[in-house]
C-alpha positions in Angstrom: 62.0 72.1 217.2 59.5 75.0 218.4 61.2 77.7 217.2 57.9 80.2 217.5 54.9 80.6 219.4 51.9 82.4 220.9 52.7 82.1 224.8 49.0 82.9 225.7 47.1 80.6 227.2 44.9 78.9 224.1 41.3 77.7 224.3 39.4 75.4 222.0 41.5 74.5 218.9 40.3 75.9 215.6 42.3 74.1 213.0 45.8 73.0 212.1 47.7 73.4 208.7 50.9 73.1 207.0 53.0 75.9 205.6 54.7 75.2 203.2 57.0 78.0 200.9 59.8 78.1 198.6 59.7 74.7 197.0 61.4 75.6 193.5 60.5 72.6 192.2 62.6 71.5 188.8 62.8 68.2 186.7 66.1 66.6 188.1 66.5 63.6 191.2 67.4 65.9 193.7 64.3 68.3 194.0 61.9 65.0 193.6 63.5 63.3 196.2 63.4 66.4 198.3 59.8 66.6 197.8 58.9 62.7 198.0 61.0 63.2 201.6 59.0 66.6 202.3 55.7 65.0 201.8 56.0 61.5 203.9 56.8 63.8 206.7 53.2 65.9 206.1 51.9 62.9 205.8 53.3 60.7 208.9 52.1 63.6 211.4 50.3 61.8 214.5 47.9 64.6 214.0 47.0 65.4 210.3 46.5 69.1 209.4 43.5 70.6 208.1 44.4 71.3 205.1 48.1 73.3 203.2 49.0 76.7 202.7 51.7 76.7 199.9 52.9 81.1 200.3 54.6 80.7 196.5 57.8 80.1 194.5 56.5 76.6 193.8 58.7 76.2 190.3 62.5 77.3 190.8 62.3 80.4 187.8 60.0 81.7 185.2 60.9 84.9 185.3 63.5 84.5 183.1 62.7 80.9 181.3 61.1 80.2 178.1 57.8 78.9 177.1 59.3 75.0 177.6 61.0 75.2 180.1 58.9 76.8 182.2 56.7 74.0 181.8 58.6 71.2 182.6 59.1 73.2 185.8 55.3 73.0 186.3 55.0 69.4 185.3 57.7 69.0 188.0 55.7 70.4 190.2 52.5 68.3 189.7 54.3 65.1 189.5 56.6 65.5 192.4 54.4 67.1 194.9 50.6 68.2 193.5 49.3 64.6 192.3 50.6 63.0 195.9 49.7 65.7 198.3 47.1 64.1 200.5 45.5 67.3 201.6 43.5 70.2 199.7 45.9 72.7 199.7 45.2 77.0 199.5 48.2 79.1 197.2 49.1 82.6 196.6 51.7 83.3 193.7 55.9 83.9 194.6 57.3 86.1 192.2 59.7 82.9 190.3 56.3 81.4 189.8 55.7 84.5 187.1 56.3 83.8 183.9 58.3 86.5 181.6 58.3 89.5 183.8 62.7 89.2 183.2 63.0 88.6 179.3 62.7 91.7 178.4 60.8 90.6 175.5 57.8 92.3 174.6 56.1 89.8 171.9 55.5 86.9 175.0 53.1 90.0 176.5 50.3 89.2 174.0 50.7 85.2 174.9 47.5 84.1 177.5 50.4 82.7 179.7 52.1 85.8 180.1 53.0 87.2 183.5 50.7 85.7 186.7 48.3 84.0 184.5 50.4 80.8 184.1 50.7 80.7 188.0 46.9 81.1 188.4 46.1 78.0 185.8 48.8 75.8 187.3 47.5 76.1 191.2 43.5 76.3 190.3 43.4 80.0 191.7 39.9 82.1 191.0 41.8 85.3 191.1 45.7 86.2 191.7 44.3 87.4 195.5 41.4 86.0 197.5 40.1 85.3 201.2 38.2 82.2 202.6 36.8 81.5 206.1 37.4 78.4 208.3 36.5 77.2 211.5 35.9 81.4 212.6 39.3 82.1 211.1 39.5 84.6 207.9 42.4 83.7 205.5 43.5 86.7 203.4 45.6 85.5 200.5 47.7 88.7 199.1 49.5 89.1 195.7 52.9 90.6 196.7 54.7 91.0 193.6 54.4 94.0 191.2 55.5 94.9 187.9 58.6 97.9 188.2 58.9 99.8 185.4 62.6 100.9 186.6 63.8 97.3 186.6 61.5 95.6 184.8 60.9 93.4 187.1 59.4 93.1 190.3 58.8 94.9 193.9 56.7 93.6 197.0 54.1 96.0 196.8 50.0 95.6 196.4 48.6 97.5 193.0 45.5 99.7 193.9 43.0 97.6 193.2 43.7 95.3 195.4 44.6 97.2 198.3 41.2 98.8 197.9 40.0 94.9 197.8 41.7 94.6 200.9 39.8 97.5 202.9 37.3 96.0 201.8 37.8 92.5 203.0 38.4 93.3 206.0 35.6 95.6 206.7 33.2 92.0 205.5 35.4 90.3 207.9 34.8 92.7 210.6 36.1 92.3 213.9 35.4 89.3 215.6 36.6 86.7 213.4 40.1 85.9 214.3 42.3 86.9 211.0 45.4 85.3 209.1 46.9 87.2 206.4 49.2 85.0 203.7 51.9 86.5 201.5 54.9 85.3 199.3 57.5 88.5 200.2 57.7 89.2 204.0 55.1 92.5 204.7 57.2 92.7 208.0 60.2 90.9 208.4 63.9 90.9 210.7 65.8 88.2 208.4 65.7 90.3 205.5 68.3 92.7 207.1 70.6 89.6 207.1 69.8 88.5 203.4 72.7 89.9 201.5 75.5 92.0 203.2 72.7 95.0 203.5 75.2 97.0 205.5 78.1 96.7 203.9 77.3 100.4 202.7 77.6 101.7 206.2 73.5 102.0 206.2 71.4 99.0 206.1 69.5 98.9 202.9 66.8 96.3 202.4 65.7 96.0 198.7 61.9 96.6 197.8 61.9 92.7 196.4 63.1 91.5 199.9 60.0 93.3 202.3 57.1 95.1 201.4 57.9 98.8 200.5 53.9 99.5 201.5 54.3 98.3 204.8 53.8 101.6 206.3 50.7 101.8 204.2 49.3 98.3 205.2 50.5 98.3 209.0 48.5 101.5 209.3 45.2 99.2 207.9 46.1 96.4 210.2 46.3 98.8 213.0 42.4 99.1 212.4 42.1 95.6 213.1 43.1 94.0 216.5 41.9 90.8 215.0 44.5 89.9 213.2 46.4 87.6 214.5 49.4 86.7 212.2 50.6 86.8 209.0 52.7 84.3 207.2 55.4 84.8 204.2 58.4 83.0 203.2 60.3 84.6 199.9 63.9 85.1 201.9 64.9 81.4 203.2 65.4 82.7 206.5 63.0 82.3 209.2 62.0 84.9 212.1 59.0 85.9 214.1 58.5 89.5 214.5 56.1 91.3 216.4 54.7 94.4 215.3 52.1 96.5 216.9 49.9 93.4 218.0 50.6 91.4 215.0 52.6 88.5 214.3 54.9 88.1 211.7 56.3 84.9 210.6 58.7 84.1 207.6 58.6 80.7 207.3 62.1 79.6 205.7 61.8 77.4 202.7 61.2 73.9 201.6 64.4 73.9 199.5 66.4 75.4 201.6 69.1 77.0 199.6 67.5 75.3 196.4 67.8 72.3 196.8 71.7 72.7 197.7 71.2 72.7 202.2 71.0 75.0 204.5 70.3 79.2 203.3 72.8 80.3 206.2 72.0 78.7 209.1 68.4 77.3 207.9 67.6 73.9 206.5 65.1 72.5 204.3 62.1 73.3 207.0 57.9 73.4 207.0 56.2 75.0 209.7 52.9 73.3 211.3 50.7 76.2 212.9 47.6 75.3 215.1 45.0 78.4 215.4 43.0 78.8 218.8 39.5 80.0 218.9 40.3 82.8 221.0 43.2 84.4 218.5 46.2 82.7 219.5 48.0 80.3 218.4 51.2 78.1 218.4 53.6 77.5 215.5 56.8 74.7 215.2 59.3 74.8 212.6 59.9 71.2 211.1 63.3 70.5 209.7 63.2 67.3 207.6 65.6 64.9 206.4 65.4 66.0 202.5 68.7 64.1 201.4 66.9 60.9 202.6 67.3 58.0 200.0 65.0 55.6 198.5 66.3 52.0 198.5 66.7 51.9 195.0 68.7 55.6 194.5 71.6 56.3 193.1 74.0 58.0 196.8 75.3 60.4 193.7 72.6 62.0 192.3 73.7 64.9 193.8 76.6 65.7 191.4 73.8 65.8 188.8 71.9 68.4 191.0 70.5 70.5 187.6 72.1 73.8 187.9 68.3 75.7 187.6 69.0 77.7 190.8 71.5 79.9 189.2 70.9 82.5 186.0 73.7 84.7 184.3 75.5 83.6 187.7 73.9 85.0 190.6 71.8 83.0 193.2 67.7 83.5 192.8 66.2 85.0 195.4 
C-alpha cells in the first residue's frame, strides 16, 4: 500500500533501498520468525534494492539490561537477521541499542562497552554519525540520542560536536547533490502528538525523547539547503509524512510493530521501500508483511511463549 510519495514528475532513477527501523530483536520464536518473514519479503522484491538503511533500535533494550543479556540480544540480532541479509546494509544507533545509559550504575561507565560503543562494534560503524555519497545522492547518518543529566537518560538532541560536523557536511556536500538525512528519533514528526495521551493535560506535550527538542536549531540549517530532499526516522511506531518548509519527513513505523505483539495503534509490522530520482524527488511505499507467517515445521503456539523483553518495571519501551 502507497501510503507516501513525491507527486512530482521523476526523471532518471537514482537508486532504491529498504528502510528498515525498530526491529527489537530478542532470543525467543516469535522475534526470529518475525524477522525470517521480514527478510523473504526484502528478498522476493521483483526489483531488488540497492542496498538497507536500518534507522536503529535493532536489539529490544540495553538501556536497562546487563552485560549478558544484552548480548544475547545482539547475538539475536546477527543470527536472526545480520548473517541472512542479502544486501549491504548502512545503520545509525536507536537509543535501546545503548547499552547502560538506565542502570544507574556508575562502575559499567569505565567498561569499553559502555554507552554507544557496544552499538558501534555490533553494526561495523566508523563513528556513531557519518555521511556517504551514492548515485549523486548524500546520505547524512545522525546520532539522535543524548545523555540527560535530569533523567539520566536520554533526549533527541545532537551534542555540539556534531552539529558543528553537520555544518560542515553539508557545506562539502554543497548544493547540487540531492540530500537524505537518516535519524532514529523523528527531527520532525505529526505521530508523535498521538504517541501517549499528550493532551490529556489540556496542552499537547511532546516529550524531548519522542521529537527532536533542536529542531528549531536544525530546521533553521536545513533551510540553508534546498537540496534536501527527505529525512527518514522511525523511534515512535507510528508512521506519517510531514512536510516542512521544502523538506520531507517520513517516520517510518517499525519492523516489530508493537514488539513483536501486532499492530502499535493502528500500524502493523511494516518496511518502507523508497526509490530516489535524479532530479530530487522521489517515491516511497509502506510494506506491511505477514510477520505471524509459520514455517512448516513451527509450533501455531509459540506465541504464548512470546519472551516478555518488551516490558521493564511495567511500562511499555518506547
Amino acid at each position: 500500500m502507497k501510503l507516501q510519495a513525491n507527486e512530482k514528475k521523476q526523471t532518471k532513477k537514482s537508486l532504491r533501498f529498504i528502510h528498515l527501523t525498530d526491529m527489537h530483536l530478542h532470543p525467543g520464536p516469535v522475534p526470529e520468525r518475525g524477522i525470517r518473514n521480514l527478510l523473504e519479503e526484502i528478498h522476493s522484491l521483483d526489483e531488488s534494492p540497492d542496498f538497507v538503511i536500518n534507522s536503529g533500535d535493532n536489539i529490544m533494550d540495553s538501556l536497562k539490561r546487563g552485560k549478558e543479556e544484552t548480548a544475547r540480544q545482539w547475538d539475536a540480532w546477527h543470527e536472526y537477521y545480520r548473517s541472512k541479509l542479502n544486501f549491504n546494509q548502512y545503520s545509525c544507533i536507536g537509543n535501546h541499542d545503548i547499552w547502560g545509559w538506565g542502570l544507574k550504575n556508575s562502575e559499567i561507565e569505565s567498561d569499553p562497552l559502555f554507552g554507544k560503543n557496544w552499538a558501534v562494534k555490533e553494526l561495523g560503524l566508523q563513528n556513531r554519525y557519518y555521511s556517504m555519497n551514492k548515485n549523486g545522492w548524500h546520505f547524512i547518518f545522525l546520532d539522535s540520542s543524548f545523555r540527560d543529566s535530569k533523567s539520566q537518560s536520554y533526549i533527541a538532541k545532537l551534542d555540539n560536536e556534531q552539529f558543528v560536523w553537520l555544518e560542515n557536511d553539508l557545506k562539502s556536500a554543497g548544493k547540487q547533490a540531492q540530500i537524505c538525512v537518516v535519524s532514529h528519533i523523528p527531527i520532525v514528526s505529526t505521530s508523535v502528538f498521538f504517541d501517549g495521551t499528550n493532551e490529556k493535560s489540556g496542552d499537547w506535550k511532546v516529550p524531548a525523547s519522542w521529537m527532536h527538542i533542536d529542531a528549531r536549531k536544525i530546521k533553521d540549517l536545513f533551510a540553508d539547503y534546498p537540496n534536501i530532499r527527505l529525512a527518514i526516522s522511525g523511534h515512535v511506531h507510528l508512521a506519517d509524512k510531514t512536510n516542512y518548509l521544502g523538506v520531507d519527513y517520513l517516520c517510518n513505523g517499525a519492523a516489530c510493530g508493537a514488539w513483536w505483539f501486532g499492530k502499535y495503534q493502528e500500524f502493523p509490522p511494516m518496511f518502507a521501500i523508497i526509490d530516489l530520482f535524479e532530479d530530487g524527488s522521489y517515491n516511497s511505499q509502506l510494506v506491511h508483511y505477514d510477520w505471524r507467517r509459520r514455517g512448516m515445521h513451527e509450533n501455531p503456539e509459540i506465541e504464548l511463549n512470546n519472551n516478555q523483553l518488551s516490558r521493564i518495571d511495567g511500562d511499555l519501551l518506547y
